[in-house]
C-alpha positions as a Python dict, from the first residue, in 0.01 Angstrom:
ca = {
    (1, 'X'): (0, 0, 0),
    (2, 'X'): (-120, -342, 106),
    (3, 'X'): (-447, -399, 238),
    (4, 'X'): (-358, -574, 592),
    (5, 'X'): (-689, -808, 702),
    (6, 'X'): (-735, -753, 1078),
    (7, 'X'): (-806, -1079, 1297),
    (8, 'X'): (-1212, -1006, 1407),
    (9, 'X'): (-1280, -1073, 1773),
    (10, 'X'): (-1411, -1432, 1831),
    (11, 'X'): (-1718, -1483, 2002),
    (12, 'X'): (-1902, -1854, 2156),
    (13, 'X'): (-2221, -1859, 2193),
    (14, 'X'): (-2294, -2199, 2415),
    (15, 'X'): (-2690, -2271, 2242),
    (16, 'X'): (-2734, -2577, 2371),
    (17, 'X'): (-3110, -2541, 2414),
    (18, 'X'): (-3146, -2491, 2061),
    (19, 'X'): (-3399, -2753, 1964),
    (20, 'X'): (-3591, -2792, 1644),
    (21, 'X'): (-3774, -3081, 1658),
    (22, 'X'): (-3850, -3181, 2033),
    (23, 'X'): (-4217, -3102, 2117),
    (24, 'X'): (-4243, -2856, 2356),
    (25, 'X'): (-3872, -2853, 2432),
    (26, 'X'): (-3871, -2633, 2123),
    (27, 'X'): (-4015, -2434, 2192),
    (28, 'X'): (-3971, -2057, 2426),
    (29, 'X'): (-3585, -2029, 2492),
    (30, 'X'): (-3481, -2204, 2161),
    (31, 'X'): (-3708, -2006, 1958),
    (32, 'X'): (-3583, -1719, 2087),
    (33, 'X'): (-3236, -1822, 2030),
    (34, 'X'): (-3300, -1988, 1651),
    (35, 'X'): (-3422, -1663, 1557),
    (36, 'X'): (-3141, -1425, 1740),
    (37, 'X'): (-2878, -1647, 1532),
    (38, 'X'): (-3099, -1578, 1195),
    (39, 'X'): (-2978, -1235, 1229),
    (40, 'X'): (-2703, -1203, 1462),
    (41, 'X'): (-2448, -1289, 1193),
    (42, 'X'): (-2566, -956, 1020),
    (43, 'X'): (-2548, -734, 1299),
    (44, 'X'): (-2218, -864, 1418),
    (45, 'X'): (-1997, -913, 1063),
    (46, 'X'): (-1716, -741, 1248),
    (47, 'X'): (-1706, -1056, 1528),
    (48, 'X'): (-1608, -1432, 1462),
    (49, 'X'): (-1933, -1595, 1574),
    (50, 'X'): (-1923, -1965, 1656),
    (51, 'X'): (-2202, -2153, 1803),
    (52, 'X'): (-2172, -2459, 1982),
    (53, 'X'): (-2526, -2650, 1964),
    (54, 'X'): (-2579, -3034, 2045),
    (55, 'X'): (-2624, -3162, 1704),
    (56, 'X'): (-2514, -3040, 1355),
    (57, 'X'): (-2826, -2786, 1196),
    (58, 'X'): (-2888, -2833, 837),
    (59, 'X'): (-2687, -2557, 679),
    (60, 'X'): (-3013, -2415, 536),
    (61, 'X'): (-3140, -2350, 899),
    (62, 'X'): (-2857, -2104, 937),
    (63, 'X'): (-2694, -2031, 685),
    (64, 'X'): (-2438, -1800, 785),
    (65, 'X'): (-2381, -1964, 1145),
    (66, 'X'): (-2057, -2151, 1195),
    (67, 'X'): (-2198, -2448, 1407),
    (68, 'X'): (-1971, -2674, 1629),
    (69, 'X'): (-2069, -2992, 1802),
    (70, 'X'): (-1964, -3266, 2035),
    (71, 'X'): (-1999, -3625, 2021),
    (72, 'X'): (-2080, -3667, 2386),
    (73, 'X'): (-2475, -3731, 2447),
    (74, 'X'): (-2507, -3356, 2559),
    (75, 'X'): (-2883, -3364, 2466),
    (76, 'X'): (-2910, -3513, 2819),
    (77, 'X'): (-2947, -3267, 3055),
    (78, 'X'): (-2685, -3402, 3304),
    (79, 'X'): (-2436, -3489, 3006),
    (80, 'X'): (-2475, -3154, 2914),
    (81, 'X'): (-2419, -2967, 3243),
    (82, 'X'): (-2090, -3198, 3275),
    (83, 'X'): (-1980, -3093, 2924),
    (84, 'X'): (-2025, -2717, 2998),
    (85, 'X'): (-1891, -2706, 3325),
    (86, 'X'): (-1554, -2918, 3254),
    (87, 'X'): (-1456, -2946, 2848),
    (88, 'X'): (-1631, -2663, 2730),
    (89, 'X'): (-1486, -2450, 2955),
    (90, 'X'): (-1159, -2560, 2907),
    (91, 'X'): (-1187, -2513, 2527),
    (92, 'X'): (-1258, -2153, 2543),
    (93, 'X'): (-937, -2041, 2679),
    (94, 'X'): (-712, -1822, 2466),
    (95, 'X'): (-963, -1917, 2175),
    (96, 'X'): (-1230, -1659, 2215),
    (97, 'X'): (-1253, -1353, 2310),
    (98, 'X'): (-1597, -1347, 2454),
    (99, 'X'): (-1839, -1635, 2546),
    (100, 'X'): (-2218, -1592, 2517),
    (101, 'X'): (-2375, -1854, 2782),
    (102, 'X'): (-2766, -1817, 2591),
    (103, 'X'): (-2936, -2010, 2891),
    (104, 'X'): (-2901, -1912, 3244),
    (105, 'X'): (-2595, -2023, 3340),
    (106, 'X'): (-2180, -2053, 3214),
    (107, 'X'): (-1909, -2285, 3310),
    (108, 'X'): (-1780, -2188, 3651),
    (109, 'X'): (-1425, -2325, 3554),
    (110, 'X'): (-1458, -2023, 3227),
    (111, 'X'): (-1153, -1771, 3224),
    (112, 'X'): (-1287, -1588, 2927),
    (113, 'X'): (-1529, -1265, 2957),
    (114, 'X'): (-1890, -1341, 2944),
    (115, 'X'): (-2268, -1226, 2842),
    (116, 'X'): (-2549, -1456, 2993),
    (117, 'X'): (-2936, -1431, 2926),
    (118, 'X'): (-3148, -1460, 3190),
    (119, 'X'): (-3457, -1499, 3015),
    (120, 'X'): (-3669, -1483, 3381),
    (121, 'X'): (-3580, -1564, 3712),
    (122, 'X'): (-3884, -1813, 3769),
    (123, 'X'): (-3653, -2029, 3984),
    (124, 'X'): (-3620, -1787, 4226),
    (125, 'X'): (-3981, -1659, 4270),
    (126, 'X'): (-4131, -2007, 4210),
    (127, 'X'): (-3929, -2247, 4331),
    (128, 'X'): (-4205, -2478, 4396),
    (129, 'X'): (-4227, -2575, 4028),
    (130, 'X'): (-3930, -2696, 3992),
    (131, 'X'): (-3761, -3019, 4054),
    (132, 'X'): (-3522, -2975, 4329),
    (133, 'X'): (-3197, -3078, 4147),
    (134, 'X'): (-3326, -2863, 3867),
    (135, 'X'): (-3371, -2581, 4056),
    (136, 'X'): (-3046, -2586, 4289),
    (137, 'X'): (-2862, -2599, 3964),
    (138, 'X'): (-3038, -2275, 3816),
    (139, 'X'): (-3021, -2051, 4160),
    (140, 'X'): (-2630, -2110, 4214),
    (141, 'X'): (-2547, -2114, 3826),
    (142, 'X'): (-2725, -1810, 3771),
    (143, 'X'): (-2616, -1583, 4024),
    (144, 'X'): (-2247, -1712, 4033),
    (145, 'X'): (-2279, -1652, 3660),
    (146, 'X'): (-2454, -1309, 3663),
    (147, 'X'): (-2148, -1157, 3948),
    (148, 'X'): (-1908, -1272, 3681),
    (149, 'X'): (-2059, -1173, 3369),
    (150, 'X'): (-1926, -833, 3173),
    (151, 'X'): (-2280, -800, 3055),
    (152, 'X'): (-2588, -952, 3122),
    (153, 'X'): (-2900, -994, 2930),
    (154, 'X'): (-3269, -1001, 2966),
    (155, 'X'): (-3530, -1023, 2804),
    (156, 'X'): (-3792, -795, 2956),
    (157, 'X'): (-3778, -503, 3125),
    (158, 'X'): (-3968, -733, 3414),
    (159, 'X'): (-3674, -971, 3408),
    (160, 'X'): (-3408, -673, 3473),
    (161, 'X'): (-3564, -544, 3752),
    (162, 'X'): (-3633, -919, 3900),
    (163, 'X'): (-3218, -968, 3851),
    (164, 'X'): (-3152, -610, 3976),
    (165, 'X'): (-3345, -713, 4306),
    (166, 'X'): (-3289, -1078, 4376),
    (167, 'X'): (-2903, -1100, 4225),
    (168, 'X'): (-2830, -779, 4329),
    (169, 'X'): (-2660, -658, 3982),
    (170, 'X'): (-2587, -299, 3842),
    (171, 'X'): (-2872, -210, 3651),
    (172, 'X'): (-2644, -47, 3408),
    (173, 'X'): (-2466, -386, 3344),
    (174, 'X'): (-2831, -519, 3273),
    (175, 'X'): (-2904, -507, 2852),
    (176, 'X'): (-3260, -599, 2724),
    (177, 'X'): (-3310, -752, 2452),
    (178, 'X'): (-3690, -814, 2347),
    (179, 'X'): (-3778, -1103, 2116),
    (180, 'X'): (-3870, -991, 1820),
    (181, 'X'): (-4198, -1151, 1650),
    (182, 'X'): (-4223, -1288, 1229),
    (183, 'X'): (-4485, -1050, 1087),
    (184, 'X'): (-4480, -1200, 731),
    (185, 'X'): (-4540, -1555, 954),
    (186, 'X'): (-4779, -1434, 1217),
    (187, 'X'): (-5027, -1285, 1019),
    (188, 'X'): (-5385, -1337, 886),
    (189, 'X'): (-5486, -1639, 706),
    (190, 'X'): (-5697, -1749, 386),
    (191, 'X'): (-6078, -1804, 575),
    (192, 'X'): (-6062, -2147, 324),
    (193, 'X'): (-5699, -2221, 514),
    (194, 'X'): (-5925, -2202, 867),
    (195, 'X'): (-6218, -2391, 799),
    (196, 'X'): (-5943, -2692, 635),
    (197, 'X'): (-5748, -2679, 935),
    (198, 'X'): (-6077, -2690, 1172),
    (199, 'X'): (-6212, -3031, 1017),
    (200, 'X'): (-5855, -3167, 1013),
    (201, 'X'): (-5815, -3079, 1404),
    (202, 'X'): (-6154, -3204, 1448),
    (203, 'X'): (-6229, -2839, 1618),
    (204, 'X'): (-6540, -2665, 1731),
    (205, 'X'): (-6645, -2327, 1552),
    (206, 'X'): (-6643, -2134, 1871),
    (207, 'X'): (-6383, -2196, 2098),
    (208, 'X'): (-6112, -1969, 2353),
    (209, 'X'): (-5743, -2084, 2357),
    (210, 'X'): (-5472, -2115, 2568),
    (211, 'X'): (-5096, -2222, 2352),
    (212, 'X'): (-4814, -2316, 2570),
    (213, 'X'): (-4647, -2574, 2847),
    (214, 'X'): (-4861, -2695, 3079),
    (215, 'X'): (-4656, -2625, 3374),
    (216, 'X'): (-4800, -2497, 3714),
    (217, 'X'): (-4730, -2120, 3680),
    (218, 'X'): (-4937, -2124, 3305),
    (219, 'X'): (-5254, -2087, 3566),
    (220, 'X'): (-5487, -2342, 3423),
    (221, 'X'): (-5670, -2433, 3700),
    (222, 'X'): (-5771, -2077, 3734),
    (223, 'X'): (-5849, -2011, 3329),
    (224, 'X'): (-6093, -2318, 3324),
    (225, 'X'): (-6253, -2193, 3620),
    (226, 'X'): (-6296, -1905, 3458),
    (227, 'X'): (-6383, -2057, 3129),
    (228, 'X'): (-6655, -2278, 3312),
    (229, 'X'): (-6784, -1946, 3513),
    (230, 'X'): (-6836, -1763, 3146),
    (231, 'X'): (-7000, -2046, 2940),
    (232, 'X'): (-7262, -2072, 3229),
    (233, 'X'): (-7312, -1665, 3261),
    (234, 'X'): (-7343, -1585, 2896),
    (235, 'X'): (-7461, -1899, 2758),
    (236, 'X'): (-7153, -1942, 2511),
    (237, 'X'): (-7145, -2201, 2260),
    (238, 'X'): (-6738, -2173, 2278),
    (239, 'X'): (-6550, -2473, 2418),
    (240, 'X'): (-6224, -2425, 2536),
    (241, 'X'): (-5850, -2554, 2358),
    (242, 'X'): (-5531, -2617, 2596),
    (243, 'X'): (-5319, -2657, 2285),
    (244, 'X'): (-4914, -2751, 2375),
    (245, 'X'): (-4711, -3000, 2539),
    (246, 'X'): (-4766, -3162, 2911),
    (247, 'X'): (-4513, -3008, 3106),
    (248, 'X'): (-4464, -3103, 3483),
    (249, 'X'): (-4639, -3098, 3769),
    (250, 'X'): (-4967, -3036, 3623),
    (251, 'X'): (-5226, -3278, 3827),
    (252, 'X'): (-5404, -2952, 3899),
    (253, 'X'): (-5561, -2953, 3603),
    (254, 'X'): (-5712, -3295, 3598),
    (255, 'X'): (-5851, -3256, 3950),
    (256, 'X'): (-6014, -2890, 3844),
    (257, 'X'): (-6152, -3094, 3528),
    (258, 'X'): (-6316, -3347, 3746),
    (259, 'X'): (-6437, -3105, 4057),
    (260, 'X'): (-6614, -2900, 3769),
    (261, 'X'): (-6712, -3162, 3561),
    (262, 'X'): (-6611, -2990, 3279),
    (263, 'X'): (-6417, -3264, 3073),
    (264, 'X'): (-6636, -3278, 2762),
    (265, 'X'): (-6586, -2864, 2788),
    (266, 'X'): (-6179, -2881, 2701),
    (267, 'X'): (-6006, -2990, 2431),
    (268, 'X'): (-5673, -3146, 2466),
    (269, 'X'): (-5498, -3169, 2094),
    (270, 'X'): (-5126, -3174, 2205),
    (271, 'X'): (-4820, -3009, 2055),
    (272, 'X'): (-4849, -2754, 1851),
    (273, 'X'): (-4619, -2783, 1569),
    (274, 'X'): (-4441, -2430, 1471),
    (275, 'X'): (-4559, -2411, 1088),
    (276, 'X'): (-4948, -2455, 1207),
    (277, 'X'): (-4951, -2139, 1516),
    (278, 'X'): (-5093, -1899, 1243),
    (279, 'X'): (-5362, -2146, 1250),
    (280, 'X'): (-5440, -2209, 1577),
    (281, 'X'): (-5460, -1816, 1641),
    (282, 'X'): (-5684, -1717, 1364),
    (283, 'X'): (-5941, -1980, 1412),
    (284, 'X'): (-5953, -1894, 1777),
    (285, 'X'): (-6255, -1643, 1865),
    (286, 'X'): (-6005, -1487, 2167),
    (287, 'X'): (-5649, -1605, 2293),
    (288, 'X'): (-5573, -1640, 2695),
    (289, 'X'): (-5287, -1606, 2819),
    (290, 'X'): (-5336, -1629, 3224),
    (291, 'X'): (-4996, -1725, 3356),
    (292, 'X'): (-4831, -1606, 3729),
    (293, 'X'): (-4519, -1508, 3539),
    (294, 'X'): (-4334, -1486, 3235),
    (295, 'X'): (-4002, -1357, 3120),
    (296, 'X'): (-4192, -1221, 2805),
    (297, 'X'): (-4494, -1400, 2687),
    (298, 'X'): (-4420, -1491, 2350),
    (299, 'X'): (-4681, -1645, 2261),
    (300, 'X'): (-4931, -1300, 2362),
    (301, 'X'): (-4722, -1124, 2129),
    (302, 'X'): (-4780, -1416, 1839),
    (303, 'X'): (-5190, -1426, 1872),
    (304, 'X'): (-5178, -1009, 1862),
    (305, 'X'): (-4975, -1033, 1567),
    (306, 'X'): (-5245, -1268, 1367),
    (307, 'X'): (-5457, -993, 1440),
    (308, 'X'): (-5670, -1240, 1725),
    (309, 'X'): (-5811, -1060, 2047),
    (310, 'X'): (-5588, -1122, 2362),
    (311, 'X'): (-5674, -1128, 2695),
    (312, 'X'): (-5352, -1187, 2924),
    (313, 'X'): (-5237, -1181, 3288),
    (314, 'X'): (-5170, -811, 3383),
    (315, 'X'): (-4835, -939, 3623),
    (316, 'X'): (-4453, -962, 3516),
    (317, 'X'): (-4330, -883, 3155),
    (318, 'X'): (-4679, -948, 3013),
    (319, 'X'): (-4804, -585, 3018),
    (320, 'X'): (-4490, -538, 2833),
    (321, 'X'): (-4544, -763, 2584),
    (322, 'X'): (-4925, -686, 2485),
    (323, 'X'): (-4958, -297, 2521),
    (324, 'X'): (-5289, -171, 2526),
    (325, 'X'): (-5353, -432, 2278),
    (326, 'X'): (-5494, -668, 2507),
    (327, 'X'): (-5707, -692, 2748),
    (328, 'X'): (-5534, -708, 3125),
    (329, 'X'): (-5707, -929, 3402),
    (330, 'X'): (-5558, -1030, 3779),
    (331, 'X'): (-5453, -1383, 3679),
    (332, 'X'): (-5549, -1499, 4046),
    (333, 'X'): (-5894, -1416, 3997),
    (334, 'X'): (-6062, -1606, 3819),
    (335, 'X'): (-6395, -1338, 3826),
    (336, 'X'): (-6185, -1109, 3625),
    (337, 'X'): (-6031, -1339, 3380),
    (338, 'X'): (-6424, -1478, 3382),
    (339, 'X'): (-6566, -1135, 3293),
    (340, 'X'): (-6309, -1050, 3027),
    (341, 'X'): (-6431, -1369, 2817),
    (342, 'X'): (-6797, -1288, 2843),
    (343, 'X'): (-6697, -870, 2696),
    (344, 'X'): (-6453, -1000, 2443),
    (345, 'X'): (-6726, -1276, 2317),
    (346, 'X'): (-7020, -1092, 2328),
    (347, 'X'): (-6925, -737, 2219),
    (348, 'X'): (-6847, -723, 1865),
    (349, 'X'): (-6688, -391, 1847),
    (350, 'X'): (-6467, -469, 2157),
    (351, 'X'): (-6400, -785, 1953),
    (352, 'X'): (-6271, -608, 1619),
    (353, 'X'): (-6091, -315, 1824),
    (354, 'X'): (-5868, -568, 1930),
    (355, 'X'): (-5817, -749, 1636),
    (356, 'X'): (-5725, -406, 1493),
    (357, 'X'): (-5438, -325, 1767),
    (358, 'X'): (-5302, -611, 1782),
    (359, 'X'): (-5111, -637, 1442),
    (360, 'X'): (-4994, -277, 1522),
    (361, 'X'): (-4842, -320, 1840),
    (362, 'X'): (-4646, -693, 1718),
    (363, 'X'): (-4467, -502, 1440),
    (364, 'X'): (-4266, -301, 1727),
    (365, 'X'): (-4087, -654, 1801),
    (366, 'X'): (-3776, -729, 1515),
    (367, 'X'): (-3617, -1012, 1564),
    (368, 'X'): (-3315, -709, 1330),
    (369, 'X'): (-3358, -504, 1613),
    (370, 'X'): (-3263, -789, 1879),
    (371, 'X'): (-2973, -902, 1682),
    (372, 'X'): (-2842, -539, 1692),
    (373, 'X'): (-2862, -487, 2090),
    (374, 'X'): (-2743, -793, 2093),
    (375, 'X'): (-2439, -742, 1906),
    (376, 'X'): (-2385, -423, 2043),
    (377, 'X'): (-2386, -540, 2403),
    (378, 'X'): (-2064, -752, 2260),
    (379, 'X'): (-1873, -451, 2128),
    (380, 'X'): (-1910, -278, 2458),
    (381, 'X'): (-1781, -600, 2633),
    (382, 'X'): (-1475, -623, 2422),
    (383, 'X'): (-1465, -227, 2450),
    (384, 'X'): (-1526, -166, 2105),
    (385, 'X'): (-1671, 113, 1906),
    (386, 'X'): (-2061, 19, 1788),
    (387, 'X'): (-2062, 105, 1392),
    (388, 'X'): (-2426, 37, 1359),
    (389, 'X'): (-2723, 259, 1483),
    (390, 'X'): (-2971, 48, 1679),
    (391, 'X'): (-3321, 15, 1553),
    (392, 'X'): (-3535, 188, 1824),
    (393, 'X'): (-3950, 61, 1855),
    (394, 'X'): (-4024, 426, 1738),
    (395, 'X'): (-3880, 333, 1331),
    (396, 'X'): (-4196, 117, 1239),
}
């Protein structure tokens, strides 16, 4: 009897985000995406995947990722949005079976069945930090794209109830799918490694550290208040890193700089390029993490995971993220984020509890396990049978 090959669903996944060499614009969303499609392709070998990115990845990248591109300039965000919204969605008909919009929003002119991840809905809650085309764009996109969607998916349980409430979706059409963290990446390092990359950095022994955008709801004004309010009350020798990319509207922290006087307190140093986080965690003496609001916190997750004592806002998906592996202040007071830096500094045993949980708690997050919920959340939109058992946090 003949073997007869059956056709496997096909599935788009629109990842234009996916940046690997932009600053800080590669950071977050195309992370999370760059790693999803690392494993996706194993979770999902009964589904066509093809990804549509804005320039060609070097096949080592991904491997076993079918990439397709345009030659339109759709690294612009406005070329992009046109692309999506007009050829894109035109191309999908009676091609694919599903489309997988990986960033907020899908063409309004698609006919074909549809996931989107809302990764937070930051837009809506905070619409003062965003730039009003920008954020007219998001609100409509998302929720015209969320009412249509088969499935949609989030990435914190924060983030599903924030959709449940303010799009008013099902919560049983709501999937989420954590980000997962690299434990063989974000790990300890050599002390020889540290003390190399101090003098190449040009860093201070002591210092507290803050990694990410700086964008308004990061809360900098309030963590150098903070910062300024500790170094005074415990007489610490620490100075304090704002390592990452300038974001937008962030004038705040220049004027809170200069009301203080604390400029030759706070080290700028830019970017932080992916290969060197390791790095900046482990030479840190704590990590903060202070922001309004997150849609996960990645980076929280990364500084537990090098085994580096957290202290992090105790609002949105951050408790989440951090467990009782951290250290949870009120980001709007600065007293509390103040007094947490003088205990974490000063205690020793506080110090190395921490730096104890933390690995523990990161090796709940796969990046296997997110592929897998991920590719589930497809079957059950094409209304097919799951063959694979889901990874649950309680296996590791």
């Amino acid at each position: 009897m003949r073997n007869v090959q059956v056709e496997r669903p096909r599935v788009a996944l629109n990842a234009q985000l996916l940046r690997l060499n932009e600053g800080y614009r590669s950071a977050g969303i195309a992370r999370y995406i760059y790693h999803l499609l690392c494993e996706l392709p194993k979770a999902a070998q009964d589904l066509a995947l093809d990804v549509f990115a804005t320039e060609p990845l070097a096949p080592a990248l991904l491997p076993d990722v079918s990439i397709r591109t345009t030659r339109l300039p759709v690294h612009k965000p406005l070329a992009r949005i046109l692309w999506e919204q007009s050829l894109f969605a035109l191309s999908l008909q009676n091609n694919y079976s599903l489309l997988h919009s990986l960033a907020y929003v899908s063409p309004w002119l698609n006919r074909t069945r549809s996931i989107v991840t809302l990764y937070d809905l930051s837009f809506y809650l905070y619409p003062e930090y965003f730039r009003p085309f920008q954020r007219l764009y998001l609100q409509i996109g998302a929720r015209a794209s969320a009412r249509r969607a088969a499935s949609i998916v989030t990435i914190s349980e924060s983030s599903k109830r924030d959709a449940v409430r303010i799009l008013h979706v099902d919560p049983r059409q709501v999937q989420v799918v954590t980000p997962g963290v690299e434990s063989d990446f974000f790990r300890a390092v050599p002390q020889t490694a540290l003390e190399n990359f101090r003098r190449a950095k040009k860093l201070p022994e002591h210092f507290v550290l803050f990694l990410g955008t700086r964008e308004p709801r990061k809360n900098l004004p309030n963590l150098i208040r903070a910062f300024m309010q500790a170094k005074r009350a415990a007489k610490l020798p620490h100075r304090l890193v704002l390592a990452g990319g300038r974001g937008w509207l962030d004038e705040s922290i220049a004027r809170t700089i200069q009301e203080l006087d604390a400029a030759d307190q706070i080290i700028f140093p830019g970017f932080a390029e992916q290969a060197e986080l390791p790095l900046w965690y482990r030479a840190a003496d704590v990590f903060v993490y202070p922001s309004q609001y997150e849609g996960f916190g990645m980076p929280a997750l990364e500084a537990l995971a090098c085994g580096t004592p957290v202290i992090s806002s105790n609002v949105s998906s951050l408790p989440e993220a951090v467990g009782d592996a951290a250290i949870l202040v009120d980001p709007r007071v600065p007293e509390q984020i103040a007094d947490a830096l003088v205990r974490v500094l000063t205690d020793e045993q506080l110090s190395f509890e921490l730096a104890e949980r933390g690995p523990r708690h990161a090796r709940q997050f796969t990046w296997t396990r997110a592929a897998q919920l991920t590719a589930q959340t497809y079957r059950r939109a094409l209304g097919l049978a799951n063959p694979l058992p889901v990874l649950n946090h309680a296996s590791f």
